[in-house]
C-alpha positions as CSV (number, residue, x, y, z in Angstrom):
1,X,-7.0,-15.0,16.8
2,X,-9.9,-12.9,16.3
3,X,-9.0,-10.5,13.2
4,X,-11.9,-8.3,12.7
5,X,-10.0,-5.1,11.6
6,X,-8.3,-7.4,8.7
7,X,-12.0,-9.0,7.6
8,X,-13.3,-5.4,8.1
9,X,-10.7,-3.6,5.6
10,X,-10.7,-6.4,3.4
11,X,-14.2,-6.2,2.5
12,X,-14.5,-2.3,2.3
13,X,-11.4,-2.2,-0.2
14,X,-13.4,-5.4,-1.7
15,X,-16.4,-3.0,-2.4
16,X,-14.3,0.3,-3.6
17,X,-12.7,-1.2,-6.2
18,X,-16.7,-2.6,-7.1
19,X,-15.3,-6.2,-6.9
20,X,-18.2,-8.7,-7.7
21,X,-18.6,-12.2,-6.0
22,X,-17.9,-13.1,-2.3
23,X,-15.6,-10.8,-0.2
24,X,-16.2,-13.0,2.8
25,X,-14.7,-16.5,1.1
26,X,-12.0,-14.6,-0.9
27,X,-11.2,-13.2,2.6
28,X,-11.4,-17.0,4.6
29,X,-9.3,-18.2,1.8
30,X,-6.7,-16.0,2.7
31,X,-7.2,-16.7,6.5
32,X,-7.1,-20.6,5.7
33,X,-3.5,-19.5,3.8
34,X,-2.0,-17.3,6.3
35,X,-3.1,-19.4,9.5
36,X,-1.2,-22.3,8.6
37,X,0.5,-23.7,12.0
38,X,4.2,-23.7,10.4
39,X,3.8,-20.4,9.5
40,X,5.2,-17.8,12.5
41,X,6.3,-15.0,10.6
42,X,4.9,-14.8,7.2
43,X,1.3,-15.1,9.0
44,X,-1.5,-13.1,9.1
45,X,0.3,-10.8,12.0
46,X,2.7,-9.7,9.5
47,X,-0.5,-8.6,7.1
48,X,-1.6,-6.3,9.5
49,X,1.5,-4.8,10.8
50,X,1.8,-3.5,7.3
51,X,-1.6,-2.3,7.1
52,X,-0.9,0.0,9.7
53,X,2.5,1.0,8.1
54,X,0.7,1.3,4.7
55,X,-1.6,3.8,6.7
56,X,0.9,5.6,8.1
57,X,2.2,6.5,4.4
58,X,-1.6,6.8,3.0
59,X,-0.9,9.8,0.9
60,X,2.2,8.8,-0.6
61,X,0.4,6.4,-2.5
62,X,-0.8,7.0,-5.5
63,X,-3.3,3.7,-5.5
64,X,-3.6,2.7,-2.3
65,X,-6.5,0.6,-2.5
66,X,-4.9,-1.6,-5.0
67,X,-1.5,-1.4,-3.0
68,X,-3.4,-2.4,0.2
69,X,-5.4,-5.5,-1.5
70,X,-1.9,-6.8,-2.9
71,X,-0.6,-6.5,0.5
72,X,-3.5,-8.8,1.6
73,X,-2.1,-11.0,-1.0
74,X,1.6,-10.7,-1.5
75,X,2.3,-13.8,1.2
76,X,-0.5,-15.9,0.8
77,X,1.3,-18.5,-0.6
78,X,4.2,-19.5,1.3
79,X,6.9,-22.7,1.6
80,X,9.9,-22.1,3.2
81,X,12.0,-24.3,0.3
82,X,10.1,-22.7,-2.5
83,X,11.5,-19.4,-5.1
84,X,8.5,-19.0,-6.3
85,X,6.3,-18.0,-3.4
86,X,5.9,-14.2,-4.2
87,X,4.7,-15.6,-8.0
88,X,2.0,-17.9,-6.9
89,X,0.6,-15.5,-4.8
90,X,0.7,-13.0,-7.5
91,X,-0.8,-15.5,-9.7
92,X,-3.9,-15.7,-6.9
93,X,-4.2,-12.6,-6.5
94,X,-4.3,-11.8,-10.5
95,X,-7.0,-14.8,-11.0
96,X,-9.0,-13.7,-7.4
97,X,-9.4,-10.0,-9.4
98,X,-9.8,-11.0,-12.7
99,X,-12.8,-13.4,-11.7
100,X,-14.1,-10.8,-9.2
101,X,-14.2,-8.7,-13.0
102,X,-11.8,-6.7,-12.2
103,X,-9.8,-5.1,-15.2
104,X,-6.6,-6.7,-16.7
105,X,-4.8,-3.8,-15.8
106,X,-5.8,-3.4,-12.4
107,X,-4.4,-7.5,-12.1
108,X,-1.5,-6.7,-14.0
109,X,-0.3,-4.0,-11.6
110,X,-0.9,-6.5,-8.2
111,X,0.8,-8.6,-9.7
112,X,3.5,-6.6,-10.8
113,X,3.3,-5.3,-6.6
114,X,3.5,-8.7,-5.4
115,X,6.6,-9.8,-7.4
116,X,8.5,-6.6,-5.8
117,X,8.5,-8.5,-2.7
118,X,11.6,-10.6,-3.8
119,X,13.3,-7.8,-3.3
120,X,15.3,-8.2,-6.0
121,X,15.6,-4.8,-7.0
122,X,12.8,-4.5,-9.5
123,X,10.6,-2.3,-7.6
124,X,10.4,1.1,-10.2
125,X,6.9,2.9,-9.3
126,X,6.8,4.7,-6.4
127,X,4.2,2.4,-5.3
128,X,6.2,-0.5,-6.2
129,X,9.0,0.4,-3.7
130,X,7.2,2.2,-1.0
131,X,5.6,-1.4,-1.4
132,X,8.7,-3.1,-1.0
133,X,9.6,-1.0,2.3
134,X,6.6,-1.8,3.8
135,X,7.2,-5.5,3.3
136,X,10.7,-5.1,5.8
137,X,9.9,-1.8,7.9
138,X,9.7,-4.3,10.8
139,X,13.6,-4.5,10.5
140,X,13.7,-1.1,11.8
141,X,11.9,-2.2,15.0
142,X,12.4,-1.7,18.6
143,X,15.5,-4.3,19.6
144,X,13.1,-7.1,21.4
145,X,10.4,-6.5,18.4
146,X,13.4,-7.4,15.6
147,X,14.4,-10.3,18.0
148,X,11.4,-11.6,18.0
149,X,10.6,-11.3,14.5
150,X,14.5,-13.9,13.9
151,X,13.1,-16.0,16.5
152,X,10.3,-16.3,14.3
153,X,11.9,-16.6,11.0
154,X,14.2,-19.4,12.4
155,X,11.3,-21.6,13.4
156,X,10.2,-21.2,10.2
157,X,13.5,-23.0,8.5
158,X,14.1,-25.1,11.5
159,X,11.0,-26.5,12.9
160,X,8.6,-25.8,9.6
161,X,10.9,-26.6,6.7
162,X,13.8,-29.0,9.0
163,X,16.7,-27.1,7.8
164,X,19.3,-27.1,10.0
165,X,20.8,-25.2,12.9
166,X,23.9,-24.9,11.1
167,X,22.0,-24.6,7.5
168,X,19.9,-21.7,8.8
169,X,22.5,-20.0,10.4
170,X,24.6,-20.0,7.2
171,X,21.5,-18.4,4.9
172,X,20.7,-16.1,7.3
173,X,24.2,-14.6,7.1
174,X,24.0,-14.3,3.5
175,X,20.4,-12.0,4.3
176,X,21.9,-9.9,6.7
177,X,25.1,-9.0,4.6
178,X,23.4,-8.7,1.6
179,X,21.5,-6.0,2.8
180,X,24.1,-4.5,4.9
181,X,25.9,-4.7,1.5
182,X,22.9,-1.8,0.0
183,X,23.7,1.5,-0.6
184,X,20.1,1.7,0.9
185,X,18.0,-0.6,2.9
186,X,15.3,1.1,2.1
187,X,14.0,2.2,-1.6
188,X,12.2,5.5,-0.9
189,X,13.5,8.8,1.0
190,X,10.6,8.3,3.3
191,X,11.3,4.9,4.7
192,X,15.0,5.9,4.8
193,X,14.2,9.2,7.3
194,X,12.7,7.3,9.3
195,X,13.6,3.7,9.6
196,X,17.7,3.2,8.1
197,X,19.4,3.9,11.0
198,X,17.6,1.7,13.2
199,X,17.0,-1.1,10.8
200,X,21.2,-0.8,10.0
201,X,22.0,-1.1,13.5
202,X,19.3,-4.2,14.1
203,X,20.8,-5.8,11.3
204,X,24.4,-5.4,12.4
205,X,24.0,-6.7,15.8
206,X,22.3,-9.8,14.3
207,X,24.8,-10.0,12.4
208,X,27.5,-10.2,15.0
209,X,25.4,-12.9,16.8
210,X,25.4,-15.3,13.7
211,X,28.8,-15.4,13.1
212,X,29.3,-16.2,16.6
213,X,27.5,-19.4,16.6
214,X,28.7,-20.0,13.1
């Protein structure tokens, strides 16, 4: 997959925020990550689906280049069996910036970005949870999009981690009600205009096929 827009971005944000060192290998470390076969959801795709969705918000943002390097970041460690994955790759992402002599602060606050995307109700800035929305806006997608995206997610538990049919099928229940269960998908007005509805309705009727096969 050639990803020239990705390298491209990467390495202009690289240079705004006057990061020192190597753009280009902190960028090929981060395609070694997100290229892994297994991975066919959490994969470089997803990265820049939401740079396009982070562009379409750009001015609600109040740090958007520091929002859109944590993005390149937020999933770059990933293992289906793990709780820790949004940690570690806020912990890379913190030691990638503080090396590249980058402030403390400016670490902090990826990291802080990164750990949002547990989705575990932490988010409080506005960046924080306009983050967290563009990490699911794809659950709002056209019906064969969101298919495709499960179809994806499954192979991740069944054929990448070698959970079961019947183990999967039972967690992803459990995702789909618990968000169903939200007052709000979304954590910001501007997702919810836009994107509830739709993402309600995709989660539903996923919903109805699981217990199905259940």
């Amino acid at each position: 997959m050639v990803d020239t827009f990705g390298e491209l971005r990467f390495k202009s944000l690289w240079k705004k925020v006057d990061a020192k060192g190597s753009a280009d290998k902190a960028y090929k470390q981060l395609i070694r990550l997100y290229t892994q076969p297994l991975r066919k959801y959490h994969n470089i795709q997803h990265i820049l689906l939401g740079l396009g969705t982070i562009d379409r918000f750009a001015d609600k943002f109040k740090d958007l280049n520091l929002v859109t390097l944590a993005w390149f970041y937020h999933d770059a460690i990933y293992n289906v069996l793990a709780k820790d994955n949004e940690k570690k790759s806020a912990e890379l992402f913190q030691k990638t910036f503080i090396d590249a002599g980058l402030s403390a602060d400016f670490a902090k606050k990826g990291y802080d970005l990164i750990l949002t995307t547990k989705h575990n109700g932490i988010a409080k800035t506005k960046d924080q949870r306009l983050f967290v929305d563009v990490d699911i806006a794809g659950l709002a997608n056209p019906r064969e999009l969101y298919k495709a995206y499960s179809v994806a997610v499954k192979s991740e538990y069944t054929t990448g981690a070698g959970i079961s049919r019947k183990e999967h099928l039972a967690m992803r229940k459990k995702f789909l009600t618990n968000f169903l269960a939200k007052e709000h998908i979304y954590s910001t007005e501007e997702f919810r205009v836009l994107y509830e509805e739709k993402a309600r309705k995709n989660l539903k009727a996923e919903l109805v096929y699981v217990l199905k096969l259940i």
